[in-house]
N, C-alpha and C positions, 0 to 999 in steps of 0.2 A: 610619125605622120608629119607631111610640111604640107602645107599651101600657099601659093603663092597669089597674092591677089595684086591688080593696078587700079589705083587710085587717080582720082582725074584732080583733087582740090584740096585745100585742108580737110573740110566739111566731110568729107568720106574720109579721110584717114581717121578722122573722129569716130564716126558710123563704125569703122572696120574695128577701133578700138573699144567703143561701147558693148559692141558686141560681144566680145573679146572676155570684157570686166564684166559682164552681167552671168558667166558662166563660171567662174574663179571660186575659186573656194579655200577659206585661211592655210595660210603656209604656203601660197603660192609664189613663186618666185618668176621674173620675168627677166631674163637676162635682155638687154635693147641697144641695140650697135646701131650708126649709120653714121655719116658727116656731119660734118656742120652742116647747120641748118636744114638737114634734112627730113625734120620734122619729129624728132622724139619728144620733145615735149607737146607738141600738139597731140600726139599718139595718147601718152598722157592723159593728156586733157579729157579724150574720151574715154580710157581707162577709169577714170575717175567717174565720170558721169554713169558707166555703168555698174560702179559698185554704191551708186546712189551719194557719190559726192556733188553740193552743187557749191563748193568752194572757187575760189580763183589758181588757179593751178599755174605753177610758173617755173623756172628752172631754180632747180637747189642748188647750182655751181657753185656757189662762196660758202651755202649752208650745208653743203654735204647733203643733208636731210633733212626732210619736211613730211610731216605729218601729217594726215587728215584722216575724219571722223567721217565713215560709210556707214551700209550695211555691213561690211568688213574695211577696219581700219585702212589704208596706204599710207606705205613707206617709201616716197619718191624720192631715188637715193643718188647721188651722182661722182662716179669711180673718179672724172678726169682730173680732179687736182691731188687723190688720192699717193702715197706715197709708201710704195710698200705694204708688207703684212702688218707692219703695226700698226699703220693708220687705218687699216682694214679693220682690226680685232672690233673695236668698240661695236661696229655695224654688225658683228655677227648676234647680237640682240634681239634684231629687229625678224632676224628669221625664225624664231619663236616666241612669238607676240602674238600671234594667230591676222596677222596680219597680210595683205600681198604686197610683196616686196619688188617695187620696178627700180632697173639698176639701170642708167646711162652709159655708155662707156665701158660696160661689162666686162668686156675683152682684158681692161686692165688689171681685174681683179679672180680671172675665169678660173684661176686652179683652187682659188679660198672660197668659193659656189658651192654649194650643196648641190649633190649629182643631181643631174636630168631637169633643168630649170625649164623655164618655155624661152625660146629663143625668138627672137624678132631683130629682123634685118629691114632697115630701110634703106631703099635705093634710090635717092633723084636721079630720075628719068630726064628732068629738064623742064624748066618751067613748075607750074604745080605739081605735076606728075612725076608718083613715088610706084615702085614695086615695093610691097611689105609680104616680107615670108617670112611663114611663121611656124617653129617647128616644135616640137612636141608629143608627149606620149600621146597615146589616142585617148588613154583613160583624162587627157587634161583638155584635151578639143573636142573631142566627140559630143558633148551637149550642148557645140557654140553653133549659130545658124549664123556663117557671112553672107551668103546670098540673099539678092532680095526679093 
């Protein structure tokens, strides 16, 4: 299943993400690609809000990973400064934690992924405006409501 949605602001990319995380269920893993600055961490952000984090959510680039306390844990994880399978191993922890696993950068790490993660692609459009597609089994979207 994909769908592709356009975003006009941060604020809705948040919206699109909350939604998103209030449907997750532990073990879930979210593979998340885009540019720079194209708003994965904001995406985040409302990932978070929907799994009932009301922490400050920021990027883990230097920390690799950060942690937070929900209704179901998050493990905000970030591939880019990642160097190979070995620096990969230790992360493979976090995928059996009962926790949802968002990965940055995904691409760099996609063959050490446990099959069939949810995928999310964001696209600056230009200014605020993102396309975010977001692909996945149905069994992993079908109880998410994006529209409004």
């Amino acid at each position: 299943m994909e769908l592709k949605i356009i975003v006009n602001s941060p604020a809705k990319t948040m919206e699109i993400a909350k939604r998103l995380g209030s449907g997750l269920m532990p073990g879930s893993i979210l593979a998340l690609e885009g540019d720079l600055a194209a708003g994965k961490t904001t995406f985040t952000k409302g990932l978070a809000l929907g799994l009932g984090i009301e922490d400050v959510i920021d990027s883990p680039t230097f920390a690799i990973v950060k942690e937070y306390e929900g209704r179901i844990p998050l493990f905000h994880i970030d591939a880019y400064r990642l160097d190979g399978v070995l620096d990969f191993e230790f992360l493979l922890e976090y995928f059996d934690r009962g926790g949802v696993s968002v990965i940055e950068w995904a691409s760099i790490i996609r063959e050490e992924l446990p099959d069939d993660p949810i995928d999310i692609q964001i696209i600056n459009l230009g200014g605020e405006c993102r396309e975010i597609i977001i692909s996945g089994s149905e069994e992993d979207l079908m109880d998410v409501n994006f529209s409004d």
